[in-house]
Structure formats: structure tokens, C-alpha cells
N, C-alpha and C positions, 0 to 999 in steps of 0.2 A: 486828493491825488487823482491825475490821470489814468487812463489804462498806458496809455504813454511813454509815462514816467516812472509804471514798474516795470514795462519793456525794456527800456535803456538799463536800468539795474541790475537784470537777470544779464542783460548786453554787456556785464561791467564782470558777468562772473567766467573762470576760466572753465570746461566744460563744451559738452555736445549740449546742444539745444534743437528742444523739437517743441514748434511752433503750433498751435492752434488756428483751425484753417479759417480763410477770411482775413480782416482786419488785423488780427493779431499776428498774422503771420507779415504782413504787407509791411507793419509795421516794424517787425525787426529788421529785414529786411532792408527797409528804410533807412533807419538809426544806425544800422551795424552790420550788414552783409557777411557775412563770413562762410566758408565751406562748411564748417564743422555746424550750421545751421540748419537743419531739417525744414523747410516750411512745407505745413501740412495743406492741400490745396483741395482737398475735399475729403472725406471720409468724417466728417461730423462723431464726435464724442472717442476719436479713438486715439488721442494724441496721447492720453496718458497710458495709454495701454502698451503704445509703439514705444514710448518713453523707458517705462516700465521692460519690455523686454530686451531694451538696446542694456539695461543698466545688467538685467540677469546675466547677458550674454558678453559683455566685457567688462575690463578695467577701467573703462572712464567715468568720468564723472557725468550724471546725464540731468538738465534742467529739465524739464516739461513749463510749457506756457500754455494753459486750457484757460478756458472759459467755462460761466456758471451753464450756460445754456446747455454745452458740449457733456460737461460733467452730470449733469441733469439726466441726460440722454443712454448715461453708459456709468450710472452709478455702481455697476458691479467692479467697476475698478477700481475704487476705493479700498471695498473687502481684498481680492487678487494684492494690491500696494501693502494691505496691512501683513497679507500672510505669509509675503513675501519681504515685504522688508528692508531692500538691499541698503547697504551703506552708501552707495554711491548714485543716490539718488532721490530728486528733489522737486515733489510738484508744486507750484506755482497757479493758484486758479486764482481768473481774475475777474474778480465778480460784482458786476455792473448794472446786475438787476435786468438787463434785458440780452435780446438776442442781438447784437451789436451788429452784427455784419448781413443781416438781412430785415432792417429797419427800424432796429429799437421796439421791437414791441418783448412786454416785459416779459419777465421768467417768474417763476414761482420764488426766488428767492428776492423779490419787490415783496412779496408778500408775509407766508410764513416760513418757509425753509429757511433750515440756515446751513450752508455746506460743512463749517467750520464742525458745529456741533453733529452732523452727520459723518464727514468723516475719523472722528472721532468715535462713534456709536460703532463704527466698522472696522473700531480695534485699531485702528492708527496711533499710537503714544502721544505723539508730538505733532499739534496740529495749533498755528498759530494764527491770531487774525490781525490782521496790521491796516490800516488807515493812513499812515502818510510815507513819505518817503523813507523817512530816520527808522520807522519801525520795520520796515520792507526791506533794510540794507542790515540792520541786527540780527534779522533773522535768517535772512539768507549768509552774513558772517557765520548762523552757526548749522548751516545745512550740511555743512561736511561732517561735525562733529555727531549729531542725531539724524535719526530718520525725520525727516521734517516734510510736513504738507504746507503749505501757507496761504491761506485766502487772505486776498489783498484787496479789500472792500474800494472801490474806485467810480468815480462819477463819469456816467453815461458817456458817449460821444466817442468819436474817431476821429484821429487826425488824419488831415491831407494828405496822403502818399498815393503813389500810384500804383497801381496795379507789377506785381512781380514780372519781370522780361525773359523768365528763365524759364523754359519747357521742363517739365516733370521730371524728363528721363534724365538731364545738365541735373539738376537738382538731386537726384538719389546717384548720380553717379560722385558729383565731386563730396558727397555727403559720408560715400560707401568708403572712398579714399583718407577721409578722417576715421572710420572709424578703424580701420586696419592699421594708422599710425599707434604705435605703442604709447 
């Protein structure tokens, strides 16, 4: 599986979605544009944090789309996701072995880390590891039902998309306007 092809996936779920900056944001982006889309355009390892308090502080449903490099970075979020909890919310780390969006050079989880079994250790319940598409769409069928983490183990690489055309500010404002919708 792509990193991709579990972008289009989480694109397939109803929810706020906050993107992972780089690539992974580019690429939702890309696939599926929407307001209710967060793309994160710098602040490295805080997508699931931002994720995490959009879900505390409202009724929606909130995706997170991070990366293994990001999560690496700001693993106290993990602990913060377990303590908390919420039911309406659902991380998504997609993890590729390397730093994707500024040249592929690997991560520790190419080597011995495994996120899956770590954010587990950090008191998460329900933390799944999925490998292809079928197991990435089961599991996010049941992110409403559980607190779910989901590492989505995915082969290297970026696809061609272009750079986002949206200034910062267009971006938190039409993003600020979904979250006010009931």
C-alpha cells in the first residue's frame, strides 16, 4: 500500500481532517480538497496534538493523518491521546520508514521501533497495524465505535502533486468555518 492510498481512504471518511505537514498534506489536498481539511504546513510532530484538541473541544468527528517521523518527534502525544481518550477521534500514522517529505532518509522505525507496539505501551487500548488497503478501510469502519490509533505500514515514496495554492490564513479560516458548523 501506498501512503496514497490511505490518504484517499481517510478522504473517503465523513469528519474534520488534520493533515500532516509536507507531503501528506499536499496530498489530501490533492485527492480531495475540502474545507473541513486542516493541512498542516509546518509545525513538525504537532498534527496529532492539534487533532487531539480539536476532538476535546467539539462534537465532531476528528481524523489525524501523521507521520512515523512527526510522531517520533512528539511522542508525548501518544500518552496526552491515551489519557484522554475521546470518542470522536482517530489517529491515522503512516508510517514509511523514513522522513518522506524532506528526502526519504529513514526513521528509526526502518530499524527497531515499532509505533504500533509503542503507542500501545502508552496506554492506548485499541491500536491497529494494517498493511493493505482492505485492512485500512476495517479499521477505520470501526474508529467510530473504539478509540482507535491505526499504523498503516506503507511503502516509501510520494506522489506527484503540487505544492498547496492556499495561504495559511484561507486555510485556518475556511477550516475555523467547519468547525463552528454543528
Amino acid at each position: 500500500m501506498k501512503r496514497g492510498d490511505a490518504i484517499k481512504e481517510v478522504a473517503r471518511q465523513e469528519g474534520l481532517v488534520v493533515a500532516n505537514l509536507g507531503f501528506p498534506s499536499r496530498e489530501l489536498y490533492a485527492f480531495a480538497d475540502k474545507p473541513a481539511y486542516f493541512y498542516m504546513l509546518g509545525s513538525m510532530g504537532l498534527a496529532s496534538s492539534i487533532g487531539l484538541g480539536l476532538a476535546l473541544s467539539s462534537s465532531h468527528f476528528v481524523y489525524v493523518i501523521d507521520g512515523d517521523g512527526s510522531i517520533l518527534m512528539n511522542m508525548g502525544s501518544l500518552v496526552t491521546i491515551a489519557h484522554h481518550a475521546p470518542d470522536n477521534f482517530c489517529l491515522i500514522i503512516i508510517d514509511n520508514k523514513v522522513y518522506g517529505s524532506t528526502g526519504n532518509q529513514p526513521t528509526y522505525t526502518s530499524q527497531k521501533a515499532d509505533l504500533a507496539e509503542i503507542a500501545h505501551s502508552a496506554g492506548n487500548k485499541y491500536v491497529v497495524r494494517v498493511k493493505s488497503v482492505t485492512e485500512l478501510c476495517n479499521a477505520l469502519a470501526r474508529c467510530r465505535e473504539q478509540k482507535t490509533i491505526i499504523v498503516a505500514e506503507v511503502e516509501p515514496g510520494n506522489e506527484e502533486v503540487p505544492v498547496i495554492p492556499l495561504e495559511p490564513r484561507a486555510i485556518k479560516e475556511r477550516f475555523m468555518k467547519q468547525i463552528k458548523k454543528p
